[in-house]
N, C-alpha and C positions, 0 to 999 in steps of 0.2 A: 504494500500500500504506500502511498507517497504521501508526503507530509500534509497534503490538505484533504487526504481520503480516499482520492480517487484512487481505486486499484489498477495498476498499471499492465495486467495480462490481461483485462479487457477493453482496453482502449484501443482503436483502431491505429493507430501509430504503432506502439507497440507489435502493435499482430502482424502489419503491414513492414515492418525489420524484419521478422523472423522466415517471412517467407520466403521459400528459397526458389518458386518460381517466380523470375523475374515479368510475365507476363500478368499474373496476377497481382502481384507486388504492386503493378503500374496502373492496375484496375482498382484497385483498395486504395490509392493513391488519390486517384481523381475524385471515389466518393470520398475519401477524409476532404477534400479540399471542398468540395460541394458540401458538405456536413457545416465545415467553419464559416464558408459562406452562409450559409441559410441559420443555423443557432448561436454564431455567434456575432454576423456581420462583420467576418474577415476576410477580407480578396485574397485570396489566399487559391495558387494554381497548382497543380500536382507536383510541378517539380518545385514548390517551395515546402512540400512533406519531407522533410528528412528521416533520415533511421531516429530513433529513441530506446535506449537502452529505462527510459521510468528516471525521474528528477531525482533518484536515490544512487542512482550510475553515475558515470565519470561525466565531466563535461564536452569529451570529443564526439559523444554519440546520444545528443540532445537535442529534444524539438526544439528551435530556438525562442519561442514564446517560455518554453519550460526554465531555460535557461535564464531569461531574465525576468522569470518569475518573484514577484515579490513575498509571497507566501513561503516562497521556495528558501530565498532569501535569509528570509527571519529566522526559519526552523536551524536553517545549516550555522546560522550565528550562534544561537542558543543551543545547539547541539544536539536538540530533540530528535528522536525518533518521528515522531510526527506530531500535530497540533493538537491532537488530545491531550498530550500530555504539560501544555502547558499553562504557565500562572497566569498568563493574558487571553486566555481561550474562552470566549471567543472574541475576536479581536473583529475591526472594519472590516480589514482585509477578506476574513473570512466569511463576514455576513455577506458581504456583496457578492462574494466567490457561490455561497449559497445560494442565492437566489437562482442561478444557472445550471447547478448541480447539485441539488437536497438532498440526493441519495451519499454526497459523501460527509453530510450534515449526521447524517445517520448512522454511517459508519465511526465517524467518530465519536459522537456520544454512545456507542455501542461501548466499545473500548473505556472510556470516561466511566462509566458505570461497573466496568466490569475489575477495571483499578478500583474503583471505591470499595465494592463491594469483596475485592482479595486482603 
């Protein structure tokens, strides 16, 4: 899971790295780019998909949006595992993140809760 919830082997980036046929690779491409257009209002064309190893990998093999992720940012400073676990949770960053992706709202107070409750 990556520091703001979203789990990163079902992200279409992610999936669209691993595959090792280049013809499909280039088909999961075009819809990731079509995806960001339409939910998130980014112009964004298939050959600006890069590989993604997940915002928890090295820097040489990151979405670039991932990379200069400010969420991303914070966690890698404070040293977190991810933003569950920390004293500012939930911060701006991540309401506004939520409102786009709730399911990783969920995920993380899953985890919130399951610390409390250890």
């Amino acid at each position: 899971m990556g520091y703001c919830g979203l789990v990163c082997e079902t992200c279409p980036i992610y999936l669209a790295t691993r595959k090792e046929n280049r013809s499909e690779q280039a088909m999961l491409r075009v819809e990731i780019a079509r995806l960001c257009r339409e939910q998130y209002g980014l112009a964004y064309q298939a050959e600006d998909i890069t590989d993604c190893d997940g915002c928890l990998g090295e820097e040489s093999q990151l979405f670039p949006p991932s990379r200069n992720c400010a969420i991303r940012s914070c966690a890698k400073e404070k040293g977190l595992e991810n933003c569950a676990y920390c004293s500012d949770y939930t911060c701006e960053q991540l309401e506004t993140f939520f409102t786009t992706e709730p399911t990783a709202r969920e995920r993380l107070e899953k985890l919130r809760r399951a610390r409390k409750s250890s």
